[in-house]
N, C-alpha and C positions, 0 to 999 in steps of 0.2 A: 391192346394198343391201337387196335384200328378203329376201337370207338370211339378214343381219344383224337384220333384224328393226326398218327404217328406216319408219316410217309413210309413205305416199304423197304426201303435203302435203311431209312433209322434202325428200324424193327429189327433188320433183318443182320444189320451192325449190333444192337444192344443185345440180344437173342445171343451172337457168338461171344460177347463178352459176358455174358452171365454163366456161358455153359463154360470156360474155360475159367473163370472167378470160383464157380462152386464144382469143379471139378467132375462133371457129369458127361464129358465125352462119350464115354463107353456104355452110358445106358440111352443113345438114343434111338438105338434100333428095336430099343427093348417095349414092350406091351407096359399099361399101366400096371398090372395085376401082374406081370412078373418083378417087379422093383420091389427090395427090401424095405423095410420101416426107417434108417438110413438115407438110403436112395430116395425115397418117396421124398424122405425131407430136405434133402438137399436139391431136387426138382422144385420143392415148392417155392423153396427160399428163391432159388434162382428165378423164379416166376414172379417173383415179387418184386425183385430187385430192378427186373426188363422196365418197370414205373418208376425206377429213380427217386424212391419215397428218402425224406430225411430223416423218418424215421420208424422204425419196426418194433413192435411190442410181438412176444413173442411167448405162452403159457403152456409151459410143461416142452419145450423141444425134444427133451431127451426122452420124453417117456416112453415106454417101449422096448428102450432101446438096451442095447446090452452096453457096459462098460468101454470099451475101447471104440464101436461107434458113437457113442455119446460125447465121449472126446472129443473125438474127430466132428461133429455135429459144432460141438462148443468152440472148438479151436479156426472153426472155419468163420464164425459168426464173429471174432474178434478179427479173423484177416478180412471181412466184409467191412467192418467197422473202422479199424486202419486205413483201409486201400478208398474205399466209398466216403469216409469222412461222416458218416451217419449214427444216428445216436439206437441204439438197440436197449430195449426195455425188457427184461427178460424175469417172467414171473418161476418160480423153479425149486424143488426140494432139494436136489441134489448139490448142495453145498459145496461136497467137496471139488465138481466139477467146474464150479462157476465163478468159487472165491480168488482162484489164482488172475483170473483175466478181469473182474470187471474191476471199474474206478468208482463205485459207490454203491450201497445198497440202504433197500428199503423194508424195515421191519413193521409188519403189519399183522391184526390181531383182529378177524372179523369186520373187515372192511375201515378197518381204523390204522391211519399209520401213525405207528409207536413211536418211531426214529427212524432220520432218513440222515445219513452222511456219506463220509469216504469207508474204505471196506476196513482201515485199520481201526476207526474211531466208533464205528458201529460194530465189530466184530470183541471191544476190547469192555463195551459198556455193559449195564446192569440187565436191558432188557434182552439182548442177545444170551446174556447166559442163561436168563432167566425162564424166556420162550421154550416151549416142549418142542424145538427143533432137534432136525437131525444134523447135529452139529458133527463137522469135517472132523479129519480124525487131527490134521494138524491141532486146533481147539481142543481137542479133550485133551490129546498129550500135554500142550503146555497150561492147559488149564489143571491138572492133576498135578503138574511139576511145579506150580505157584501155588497150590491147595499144601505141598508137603512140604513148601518155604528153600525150594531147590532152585526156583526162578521167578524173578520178581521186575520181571520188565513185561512189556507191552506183548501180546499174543502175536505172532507170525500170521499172515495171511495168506504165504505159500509154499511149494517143500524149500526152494533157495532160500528164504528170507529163515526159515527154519532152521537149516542145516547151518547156514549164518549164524546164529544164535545161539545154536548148539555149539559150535565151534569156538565161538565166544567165550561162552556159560565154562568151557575146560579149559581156560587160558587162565 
């Protein structure tokens, strides 16, 4: 920030507001090389953030990472995007993690994008079944339940909209 030519008072205002946004109080007393792959990421992001960018692309965040920090990784990057008003770009295998929060995705096949829409109109088309992804488990259940003509509406894109539909489906 100081290359930017950030007064110190700014810095040193944006600095607390990034540490208390990505919830990193408790690792400031910490060494770099004691911080988890978690921690690390959630220092970085907040370093990022101290720039006020509109916008953040973001490839593989979760990697590394065990299942419930990866969550927490994903789930903080949607209250960054809420709270900041910023567009986040998030390139990412892990499907099942990222289908419930974002508002569009983009299907890509060797640097060609296949389809790019909303997560319900991309998640329900030919190329998404199509692609050797590792599709969310929401997707295979009601893709198997519409294969054996037990469900025949549009795929759910999260467990609520799911469990919605399941609740439906026995009415």
């Amino acid at each position: 920030m100081e290359n930017l030519g950030i007064l110190r008072d700014e810095m040193v205002k944006k600095i607390k507001e990034n540490i208390k946004l990505c919830e990193i109080e408790p690792l400031l007393d910490k060494a770099p090389f004691e911080l988890s792959g978690g921690e690390q990421q959630r220092v970085a992001i907040a370093s990022v953030l101290a720039l006020e960018p509109k916008l953040l692309i973001l490839d593989e965040p979760t990697a590394l990472l065990d299942p419930y920090i990866a969550e927490k990784i994903i789930n903080l990057l949607k209250k960054i995007q809420t709270k900041r008003d910023i567009t986040i770009i998030i390139s990412e295998h892990r499907l099942d993690l990222v289908l419930p929060i974002v508002d569009e995705l983009i299907l890509m096949r060797k640097g060609t994008i296949l389809e790019h829409g909303t997560k319900n109109k991309v998640i329900n088309g030919e190329n998404f079944h199509d692609l050797p992804l590792n599709h969310p488990v929401i997707y295979s259940i009601f893709s198997k339940l519409k294969q054996q003509k037990i469900y025949n509406h549009k795929i759910p894109a999260s467990i609520p909209e799911a469990v919605n539909k399941l609740i439906n489906l026995m009415k």
